[in-house]
Each structure stands twice: as structure tokens, then as C-alpha cells.
C-alpha positions in Angstrom: -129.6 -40.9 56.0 -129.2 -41.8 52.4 -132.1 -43.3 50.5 -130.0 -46.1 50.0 -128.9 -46.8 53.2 -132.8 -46.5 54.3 -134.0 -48.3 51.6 -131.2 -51.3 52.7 -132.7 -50.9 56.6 -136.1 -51.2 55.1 -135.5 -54.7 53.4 -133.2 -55.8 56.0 -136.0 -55.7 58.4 -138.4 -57.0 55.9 -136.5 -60.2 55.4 -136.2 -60.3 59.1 -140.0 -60.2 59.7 -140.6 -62.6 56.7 -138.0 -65.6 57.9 -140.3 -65.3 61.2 -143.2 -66.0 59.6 -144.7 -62.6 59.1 -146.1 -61.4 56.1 -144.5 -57.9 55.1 -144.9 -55.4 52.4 -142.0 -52.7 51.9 -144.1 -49.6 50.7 -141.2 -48.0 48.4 -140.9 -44.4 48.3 -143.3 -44.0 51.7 -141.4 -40.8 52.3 -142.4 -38.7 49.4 -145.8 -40.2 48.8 -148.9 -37.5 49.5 -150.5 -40.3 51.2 -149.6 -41.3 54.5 -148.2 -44.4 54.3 -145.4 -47.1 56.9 -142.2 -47.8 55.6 -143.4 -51.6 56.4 -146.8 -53.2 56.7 -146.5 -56.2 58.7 -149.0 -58.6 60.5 -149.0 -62.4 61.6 -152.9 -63.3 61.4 -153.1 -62.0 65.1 -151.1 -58.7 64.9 -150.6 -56.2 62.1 -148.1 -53.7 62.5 -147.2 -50.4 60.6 -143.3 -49.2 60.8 -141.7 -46.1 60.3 -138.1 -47.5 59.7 -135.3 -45.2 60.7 -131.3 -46.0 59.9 -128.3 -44.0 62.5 -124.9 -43.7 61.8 -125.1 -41.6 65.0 -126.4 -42.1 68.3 -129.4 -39.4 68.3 -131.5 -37.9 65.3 -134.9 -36.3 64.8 -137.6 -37.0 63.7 -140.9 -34.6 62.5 -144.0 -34.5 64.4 -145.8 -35.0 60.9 -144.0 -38.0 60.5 -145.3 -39.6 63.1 -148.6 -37.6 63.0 -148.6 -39.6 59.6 -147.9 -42.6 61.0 -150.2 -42.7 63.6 -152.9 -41.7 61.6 -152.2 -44.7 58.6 -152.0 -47.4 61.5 -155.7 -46.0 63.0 -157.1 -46.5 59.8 -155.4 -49.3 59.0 -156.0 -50.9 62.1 -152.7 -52.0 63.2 -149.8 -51.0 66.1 -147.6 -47.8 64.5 -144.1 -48.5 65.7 -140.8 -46.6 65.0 -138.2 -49.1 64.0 -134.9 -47.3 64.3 -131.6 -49.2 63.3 -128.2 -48.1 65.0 -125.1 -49.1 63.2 -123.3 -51.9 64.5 -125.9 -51.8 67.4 -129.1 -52.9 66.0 -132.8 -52.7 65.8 -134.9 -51.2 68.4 -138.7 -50.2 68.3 -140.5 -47.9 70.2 -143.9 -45.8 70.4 -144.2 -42.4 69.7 -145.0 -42.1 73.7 -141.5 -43.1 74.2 -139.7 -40.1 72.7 -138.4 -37.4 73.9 -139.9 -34.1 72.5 -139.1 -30.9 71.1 -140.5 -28.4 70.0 -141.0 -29.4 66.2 -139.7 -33.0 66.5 -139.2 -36.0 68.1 -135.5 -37.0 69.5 -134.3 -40.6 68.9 -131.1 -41.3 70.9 -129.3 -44.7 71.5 -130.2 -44.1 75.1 -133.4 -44.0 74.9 -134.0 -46.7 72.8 -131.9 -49.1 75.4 -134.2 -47.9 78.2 -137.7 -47.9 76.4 -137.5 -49.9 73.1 -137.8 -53.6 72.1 -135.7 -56.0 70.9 -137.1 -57.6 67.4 -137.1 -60.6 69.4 -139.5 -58.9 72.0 -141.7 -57.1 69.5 -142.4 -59.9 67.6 -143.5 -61.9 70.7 
């Protein structure tokens, strides 16, 4: 993926969580800061949610285990949910835990499949 087309995903979903009453902080350059640190920090007063935003072109990619080792360990500090939000083209957002992925042995698999059986809708995640 592009920085561009990530960053575009990333402030799609921003404006998405923000006209639904959520506030939401894009954390620019997330993926090449030494800090651990969400694409998106989100919360609603009763939730606060950390987000690891991923765009496809395709129906399947990887991602690291220190990735999501990373996000994990921001949202236990932080105190919030760490979701994956992965965007297909012309299909969507879905969001999933880390639980939900497949694994290999140095990364996590993301597929279109999976995400239709395990992930949530925005509509559902921001229930």
C-alpha cells in the first residue's frame, strides 16, 4: 500500500468516526515513529479505541507480528480496545482482533474471507 493511499484510508475512517460522534485523532506517520503508536485514537466517553488501519487492493495481505505486538501493547497502556481496521477496495471496512487472524510464522494473514466471517461492520463496531 502507498502512503497515500493509507494515509486517504486513515482520514476516511476518521471522518467516519467523527460524523458519529466520536472524537478521533489521526496519529500521522504512526508507522515510522520509534514509539508505538495507532493509526487512529478514537473513544466516545464510554469506549476508546486504538486502530491499526490497513488499505487492500487485494483480497489477502500480511501483516507483522510487531505490528500488532505494537499495537497491542499502546492500547494496554492506553487503556483502550486495539482493533485492526482493514479497508478492501470497493468492499469496505472491516475490523477485527488480532485473535481473529490467521497466523504464520512471522505474520499475520488478512484475507477478504476472513474478515466476512470474523470482522465487524463499522456499523457494528461502533455499537
Amino acid at each position: 500500500m502507498s502512503k497515500a493511499k493509507g494515509a486517504r484510508a486513515e482520514r476516511e475512517l476518521q471522518h467516519m468516526f467523527h460524523k458519529n460522534n466520536f472524537g478521533v485523532v489521526r496519529v500521522a506517520g504512526s508507522g515510522s515513529a520509534t514509539i508505538p503508536a495507532p493509526d487512529l485514537l478514537v473513544g466516545n466517553g464510554s469506549r476508546v479505541l486504538a486502530i491499526e488501519c490497513k488499505s487492500l487492493k487485494k483480497d489477502k495481505k500480511y501483516i507483522t507480528k510487531e505490528q500488532v505486538k505494537e499495537l497491542k501493547e499502546f492500547a494496554k497502556r492506553f487503556g483502550a480496545e486495539a482493533w485492526l481496521g482493514i479497508r478492501f477496495d470497493n468492499k469496505g471496512w472491516y475490523f477485527l482482533k488480532h485473535e481473529d487472524f490467521k497466523k504464520s510464522e512471522k505474520s499475520f494473514i488478512m484475507s477478504l474471507d476472513l474478515a466476512r466471517k470474523k470482522g465487524l461492520s463499522f456499523e457494528e463496531l461502533i455499537k
